[in-house]
C-alpha positions as CSV (number, residue, x, y, z in Angstrom):
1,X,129.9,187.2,76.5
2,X,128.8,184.8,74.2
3,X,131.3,181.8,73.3
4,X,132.0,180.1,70.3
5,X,130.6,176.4,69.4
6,X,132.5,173.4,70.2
7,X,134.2,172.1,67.4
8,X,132.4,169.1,66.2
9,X,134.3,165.7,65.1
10,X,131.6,163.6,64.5
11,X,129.3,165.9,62.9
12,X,125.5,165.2,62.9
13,X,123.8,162.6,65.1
14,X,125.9,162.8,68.1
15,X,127.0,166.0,67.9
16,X,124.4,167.9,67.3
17,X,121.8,166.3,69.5
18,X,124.2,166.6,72.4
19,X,124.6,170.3,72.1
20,X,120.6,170.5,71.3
21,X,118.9,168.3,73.7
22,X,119.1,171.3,76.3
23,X,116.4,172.7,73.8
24,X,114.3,169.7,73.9
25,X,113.3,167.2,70.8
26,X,112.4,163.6,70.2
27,X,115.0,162.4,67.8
28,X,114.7,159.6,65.2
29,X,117.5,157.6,63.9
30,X,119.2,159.3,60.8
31,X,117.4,157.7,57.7
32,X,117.6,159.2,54.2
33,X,113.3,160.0,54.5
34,X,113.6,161.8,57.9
35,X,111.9,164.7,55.8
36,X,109.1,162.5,55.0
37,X,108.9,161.1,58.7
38,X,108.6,164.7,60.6
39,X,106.2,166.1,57.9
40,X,103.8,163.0,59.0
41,X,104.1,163.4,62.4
42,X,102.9,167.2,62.3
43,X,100.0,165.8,60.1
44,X,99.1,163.7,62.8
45,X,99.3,166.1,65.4
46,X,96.7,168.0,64.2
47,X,94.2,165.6,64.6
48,X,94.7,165.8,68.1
49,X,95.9,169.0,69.1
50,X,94.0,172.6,69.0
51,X,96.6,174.4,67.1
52,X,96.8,177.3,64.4
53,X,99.5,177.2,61.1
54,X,102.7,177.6,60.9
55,X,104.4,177.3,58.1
56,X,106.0,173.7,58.0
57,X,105.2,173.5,62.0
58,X,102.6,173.1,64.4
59,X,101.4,175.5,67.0
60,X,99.5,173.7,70.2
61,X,97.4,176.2,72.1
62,X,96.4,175.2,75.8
63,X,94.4,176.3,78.3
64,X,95.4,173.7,80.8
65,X,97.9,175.2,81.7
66,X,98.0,177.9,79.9
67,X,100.2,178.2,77.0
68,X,102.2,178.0,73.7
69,X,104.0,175.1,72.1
70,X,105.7,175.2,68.8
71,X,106.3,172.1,67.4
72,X,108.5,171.8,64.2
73,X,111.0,169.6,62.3
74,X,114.3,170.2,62.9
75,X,115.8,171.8,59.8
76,X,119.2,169.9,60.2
77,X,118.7,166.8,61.7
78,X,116.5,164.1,62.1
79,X,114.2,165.0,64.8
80,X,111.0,166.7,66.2
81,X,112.0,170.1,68.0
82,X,109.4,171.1,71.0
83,X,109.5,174.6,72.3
84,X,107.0,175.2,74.8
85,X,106.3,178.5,76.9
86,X,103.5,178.9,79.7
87,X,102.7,181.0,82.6
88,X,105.2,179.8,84.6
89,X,108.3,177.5,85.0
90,X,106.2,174.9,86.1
91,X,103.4,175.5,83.3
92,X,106.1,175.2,80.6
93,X,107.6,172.2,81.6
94,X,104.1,170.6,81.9
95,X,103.4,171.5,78.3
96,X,107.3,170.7,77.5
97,X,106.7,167.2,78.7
98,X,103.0,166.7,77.4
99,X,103.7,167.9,73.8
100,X,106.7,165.7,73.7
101,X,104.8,162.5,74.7
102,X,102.2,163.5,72.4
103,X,105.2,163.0,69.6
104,X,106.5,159.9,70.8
105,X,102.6,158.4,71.0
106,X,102.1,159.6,66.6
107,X,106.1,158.1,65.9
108,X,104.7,155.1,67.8
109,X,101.1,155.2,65.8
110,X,103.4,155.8,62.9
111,X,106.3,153.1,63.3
112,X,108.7,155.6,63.4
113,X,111.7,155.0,66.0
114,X,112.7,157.3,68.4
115,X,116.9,156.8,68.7
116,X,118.6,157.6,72.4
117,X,120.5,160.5,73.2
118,X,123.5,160.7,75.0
119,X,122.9,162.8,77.9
């Protein structure tokens, strides 16, 4: 039975990327040009990345391990969402964990801070 969302009192930052960290990110501090900032970090992802368009993401394919990552801004906050699938638990998380470093490297190449989560 599904149940309903917590209400939220402090609305975006905290919020949000409390209740959405369980789907994985890298977040960046709320600026008025987040827009601008994820749209240049999917540029730069391409350079590096085998991957096939999406419209306004980026899909990594892999062979090592085997997989699918989907890598696109979030559409509501300030952040990089990162959903990876491969062949098994193990496979995903590997791509999971890869993709997301591969963000945090182009933010760094970029000078764009990543901002802590609560956990």
């Amino acid at each position: 039975m599904p149940k309903p969302r917590r209400e939220k009192q402090n609305h975006l930052i905290y919020a949000d990327v409390v209740d959405s960290k369980s789907k994985a990110g890298v977040w960046m501090g709320e600026r008025a040009s987040f827009r601008d900032k994820q749209g240049r970090i999917l540029e730069a992802l391409k350079d590096r990345t085998d991957w096939v368009s999406l419209e306004g993401a980026v899909m990594v394919i892999s062979t090592e391990p085997a997989g699918l990552t989907v890598i696109a801004p979030n559409p509501t906050l300030p952040g990089v969402i990162v959903l990876s699938d491969g062949g098994s638990p193990a496979a995903s998380a590997r791509l999971q964990a890869d993709a997301e470093d591969q963000v945090r490297a182009v933010m760094a190449e970029l000078g764009i801070a990543e901002e802590e989560t609560a956990a």
